[in-house]
N, C-alpha and C positions, 0 to 999 in steps of 0.2 A: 185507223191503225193505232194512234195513240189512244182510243178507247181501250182498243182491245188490250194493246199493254199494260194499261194498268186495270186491265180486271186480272189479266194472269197477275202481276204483283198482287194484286189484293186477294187472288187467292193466298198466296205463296205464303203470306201475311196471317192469313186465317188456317188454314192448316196444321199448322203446330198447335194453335189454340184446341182447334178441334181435337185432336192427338194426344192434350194431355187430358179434355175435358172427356173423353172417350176412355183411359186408361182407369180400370176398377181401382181406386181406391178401398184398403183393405180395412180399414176398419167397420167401412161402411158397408161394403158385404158381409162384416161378421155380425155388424146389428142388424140389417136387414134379415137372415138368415134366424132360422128357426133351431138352435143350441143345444142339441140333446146328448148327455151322455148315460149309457145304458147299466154301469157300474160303479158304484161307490160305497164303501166299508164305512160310512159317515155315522148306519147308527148304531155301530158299537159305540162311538163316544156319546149317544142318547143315553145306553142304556148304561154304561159303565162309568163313564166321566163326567161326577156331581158339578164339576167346575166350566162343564161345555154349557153353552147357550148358544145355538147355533144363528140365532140372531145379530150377535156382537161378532167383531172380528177378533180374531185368537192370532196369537203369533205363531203355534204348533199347528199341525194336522193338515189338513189338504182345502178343507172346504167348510164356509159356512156363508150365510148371505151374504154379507159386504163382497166377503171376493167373488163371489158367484154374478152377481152387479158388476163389477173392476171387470171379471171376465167374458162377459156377458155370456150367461151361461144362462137357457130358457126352460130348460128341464131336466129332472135327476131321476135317476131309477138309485132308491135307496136300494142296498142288498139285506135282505132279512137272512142272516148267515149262524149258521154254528157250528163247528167242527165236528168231523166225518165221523170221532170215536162217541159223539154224545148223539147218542139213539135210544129208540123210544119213546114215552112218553114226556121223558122231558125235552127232550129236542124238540115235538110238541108245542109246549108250552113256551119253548124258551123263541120258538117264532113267534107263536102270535104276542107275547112279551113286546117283540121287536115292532112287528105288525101294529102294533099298541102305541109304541112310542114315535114312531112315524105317524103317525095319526093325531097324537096328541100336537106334534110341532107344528103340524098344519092348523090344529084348532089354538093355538097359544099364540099363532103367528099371521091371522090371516089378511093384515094389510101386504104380507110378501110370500105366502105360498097358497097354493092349492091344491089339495087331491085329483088328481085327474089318474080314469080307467081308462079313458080310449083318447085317440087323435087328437077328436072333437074335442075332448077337456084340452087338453096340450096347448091347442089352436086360443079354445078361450082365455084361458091362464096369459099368453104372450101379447092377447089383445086389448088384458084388464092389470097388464105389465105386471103380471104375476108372475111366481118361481111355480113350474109343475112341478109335482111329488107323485112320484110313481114308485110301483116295490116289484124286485124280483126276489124269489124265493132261493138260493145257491144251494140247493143240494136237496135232491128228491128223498134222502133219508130221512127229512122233515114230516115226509107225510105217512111216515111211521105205517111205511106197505099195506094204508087206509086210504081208499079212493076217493073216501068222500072228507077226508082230510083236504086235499086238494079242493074239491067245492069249495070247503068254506074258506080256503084263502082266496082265490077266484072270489067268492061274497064279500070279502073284505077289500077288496081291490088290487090284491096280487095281478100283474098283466104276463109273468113269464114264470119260469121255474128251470133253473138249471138242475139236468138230468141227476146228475153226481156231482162232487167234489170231490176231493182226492183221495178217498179210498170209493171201493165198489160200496154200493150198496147191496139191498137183496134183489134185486131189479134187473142191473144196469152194470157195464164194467165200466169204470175210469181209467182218463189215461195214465194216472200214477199210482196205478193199482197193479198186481198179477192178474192178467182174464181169468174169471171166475165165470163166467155168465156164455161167454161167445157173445158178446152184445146185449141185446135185450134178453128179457127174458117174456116168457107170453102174458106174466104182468105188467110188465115192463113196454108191450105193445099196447096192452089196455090204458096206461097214463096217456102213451101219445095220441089215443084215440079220444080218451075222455078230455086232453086239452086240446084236442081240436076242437072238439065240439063245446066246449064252455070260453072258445075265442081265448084260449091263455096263447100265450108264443111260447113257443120250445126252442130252450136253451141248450146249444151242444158244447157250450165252453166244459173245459173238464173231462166231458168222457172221451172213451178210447173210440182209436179208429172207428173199431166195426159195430160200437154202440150208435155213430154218426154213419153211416151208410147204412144201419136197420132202420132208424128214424126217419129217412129223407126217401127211404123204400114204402115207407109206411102213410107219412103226414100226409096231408089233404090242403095245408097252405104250408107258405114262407117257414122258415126255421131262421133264428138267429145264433148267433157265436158274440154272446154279449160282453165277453173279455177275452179277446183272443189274439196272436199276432202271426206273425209269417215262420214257419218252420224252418226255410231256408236259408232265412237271414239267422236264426237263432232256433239252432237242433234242440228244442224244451218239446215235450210232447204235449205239452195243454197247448201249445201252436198249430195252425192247420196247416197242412202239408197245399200244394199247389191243386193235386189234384182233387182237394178236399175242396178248395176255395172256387174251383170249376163246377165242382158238383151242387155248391151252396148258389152259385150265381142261376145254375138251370135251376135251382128250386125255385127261383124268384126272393133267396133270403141272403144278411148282410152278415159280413165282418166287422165288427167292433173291435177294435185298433185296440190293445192294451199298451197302457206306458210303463208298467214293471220293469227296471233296468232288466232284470235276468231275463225275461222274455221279448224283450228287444235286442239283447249284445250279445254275442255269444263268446264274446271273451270273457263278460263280464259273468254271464252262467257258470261256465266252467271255474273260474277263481272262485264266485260265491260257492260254488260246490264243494272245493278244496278246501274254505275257508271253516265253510257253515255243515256241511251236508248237504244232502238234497233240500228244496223246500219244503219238502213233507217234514222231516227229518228237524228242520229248523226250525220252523213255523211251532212242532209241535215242544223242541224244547225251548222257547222262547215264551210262549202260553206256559208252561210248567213255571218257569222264572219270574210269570204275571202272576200267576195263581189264579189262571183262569180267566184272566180281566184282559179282554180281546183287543180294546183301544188299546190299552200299554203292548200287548202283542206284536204289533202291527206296528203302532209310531217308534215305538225302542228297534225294531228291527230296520227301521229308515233311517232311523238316528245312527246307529251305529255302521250301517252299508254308508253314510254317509262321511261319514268318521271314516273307514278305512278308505275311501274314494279319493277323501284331503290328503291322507299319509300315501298315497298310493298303491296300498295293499291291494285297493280293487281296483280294477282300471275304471277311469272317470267314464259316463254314459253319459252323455249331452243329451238334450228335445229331441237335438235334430232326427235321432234315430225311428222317433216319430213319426216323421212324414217320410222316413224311408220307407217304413213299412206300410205305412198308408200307399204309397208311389209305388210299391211291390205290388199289394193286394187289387190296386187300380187296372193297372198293366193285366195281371190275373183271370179279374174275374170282372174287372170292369168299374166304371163311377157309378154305377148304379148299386151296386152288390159291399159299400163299405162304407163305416161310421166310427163313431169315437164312441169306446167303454174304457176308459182312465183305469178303473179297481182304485181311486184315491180314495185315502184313506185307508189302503188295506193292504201297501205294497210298497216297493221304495220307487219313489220318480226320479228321473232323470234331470240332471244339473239344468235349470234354467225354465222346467215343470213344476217348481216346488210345490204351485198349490194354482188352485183353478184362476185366477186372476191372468194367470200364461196364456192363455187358452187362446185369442189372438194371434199368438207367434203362428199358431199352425195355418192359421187362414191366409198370414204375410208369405209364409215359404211356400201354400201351395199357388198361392197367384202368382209368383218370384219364378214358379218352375213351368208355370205357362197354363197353369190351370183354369179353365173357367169361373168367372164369377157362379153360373148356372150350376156347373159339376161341385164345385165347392160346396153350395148353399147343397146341395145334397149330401155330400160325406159329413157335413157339422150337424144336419140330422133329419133332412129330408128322407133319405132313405128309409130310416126306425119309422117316422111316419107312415111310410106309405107300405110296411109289412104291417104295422100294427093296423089300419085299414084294412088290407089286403084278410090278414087273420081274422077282425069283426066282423069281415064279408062272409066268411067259410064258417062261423056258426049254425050247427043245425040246430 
């Protein structure tokens, strides 16, 4: 009898131990955890800003190695971007310009990044504690309505290409455009054919509804939404609506979480609306006010959303709205179907986001709210893995 009481006390004793030694500690699921985020405006300051070295830590901007290290952040999809009115051939050039200087950082840099085109690089990169570099192309007016434009960024290690940006192309309607097109158009079904079959990802951030229901009619794998957030929570139309985000889960593709105040808050939307104008609207007179120089665009327009957020002009946006819409998109379309695309560097973040070093908070709040370590290590970037897989599988 006295044995047996003290094996129950000696459980009773061990228990709690057990209990805590059981409880996921958060930072250590966030290094374990494979850190991808699928959007970043970083090489506008490659190409623009003589005083960026993306090696050293900077007090401005969002992102460069030290805090990508602080934040443990294991791979970047830079965005090779250039406004919707610059078509042509120089829009052209002025990617592979981009394509060029991501490429260069990698060879200027390479005890801390690597090129990587598919998983497998990703995978090797975090096992040789490398940074991956990866590039998506933001706006199919790039490939100057040339098909084999697209090959050769695909040759150069493009892995995605968002369809549009914010005006239509000749293609394709956006969602901050008037429809021109009805969706695709039957070139416009030829790109999504020819990136299936050259393993790119297709990117639906941007375009209109029913450009994203001709795509998902059409493709042959996954589709991602590489910067996109919840509609519901905040009425922006580059958001996907719920039953967009059902439609992306039966495709087998992800939501990528954007932290942009205005398409995270929708209070904060509509004040930056009244303030600024639309984002189209602002973005484009704020590039006027740069002369063109896309870093100053993008960081002066954070700078000053941040400015009226202190005066209270705009109502303040905290992280947390983050994991709101991550916990929306969850609920949705499931832990399998959602990921992080930040747009840092190209947008204002939310008080307590200021720059990739945060990136932790999000893995603290989604274990705090009962999340699996399992489901987690997928949303931070398990899931881009295993579409960008899934996509090198459906190469013919």
């Amino acid at each position: 009898m006295k044995k047996a009481l003290r094996m129950v006390a000696g459980a009773l004793l061990v228990a709690p131990a057990l209990l805590v030694a059981q409880a996921p500690n958060a930072r250590e699921v966030h290094d374990r955890a494979i850190v991808i985020d699928t959007h970043a405006d970083t090489t506008q300051r490659l190409i623009f800003d003589p005083k960026f070295n993306i090696a050293e830590r900077h007090g401005d901007g969002n992102i460069d190695i030290p805090r990508m290290r602080d934040g443990g952040m294991d791979a970047l999809f830079f965005s090779i971007w250039v406004p919707s009115e610059v078509t042509g051939p120089i829009a052209v050039k002025r990617a592979f310009d981009q394509i060029d200087a991501v490429r260069e950082a990698v060879r200027q840099h390479p005890d801390a990044l690597m090129l990587a085109t598919t998983a497998a690089d990703v995978r090797k990169a975090v096992s040789e504690k490398k940074i991956a570099a990866l590039m998506g192309v933001e706006g199919g007016h790039m490939i100057d309505d040339d098909i084999r434009q697209l090959r050769n960024f695909a040759a150069l290690g493009v892995r995605y290409m968002t369809l549009t940006h914010f005006k239509n192309n000749n293609w394709a309607d956006s969602s901050t455009d008037k429809p021109q097109h009805n969706g695709l158009t039957a070139f416009g079904k030829d790109v999504v054919r020819e990136m299936n079959r050259l393993g790119m990802m297709i990117d639906i951030s941007h375009v209109a509804d029913k450009t994203f229901f001709d795509v998902l009619a059409l493709t042959t794998a996954p589709v991602i939404a590489s910067h996109s957030s919840s509609r519901v929570i905040a009425n922006h139309p580059r958001n996907m609506t719920d039953e967009m985000m059902k439609a992306l889960a039966r495709n087998g593709g992800v939501i990528m979480i954007n932290y942009h105040a205005g398409f995270l808050s929708e209070e904060f939307r509509v004040a930056a609306e009244k303030e600024h104008g639309d984002v189209v609207t602002a973005m484009s007179a704020m590039s006027k006010k740069c002369g063109g120089n896309e870093a100053c665009t993008t960081m002066e327009s954070e700078r000053i959303d941040h400015e009226l957020m202190a005066k209270g002009t705009l109502p303040k946006v905290g992280w947390e709205k983050i994991v709101e819409h991550i916990d929306h998109a969850v609920k949705v379309a499931g832990a399998d179907h959602v990921g992080l695309g930040s747009d840092f560097d190209g947008a204002t973040m939310p008080l307590g986001m200021e720059d990739v070093s945060k990136l932790p908070k999000i893995t603290e709040a989604l274990l705090a709210k009962g999340y699996t370590p399992q489901d987690v290590t997928k949303i931070l970037g398990g899931n881009i893995l295993r579409v960008m897989e899934a996509v090198e599988k459906a190469v013919k």
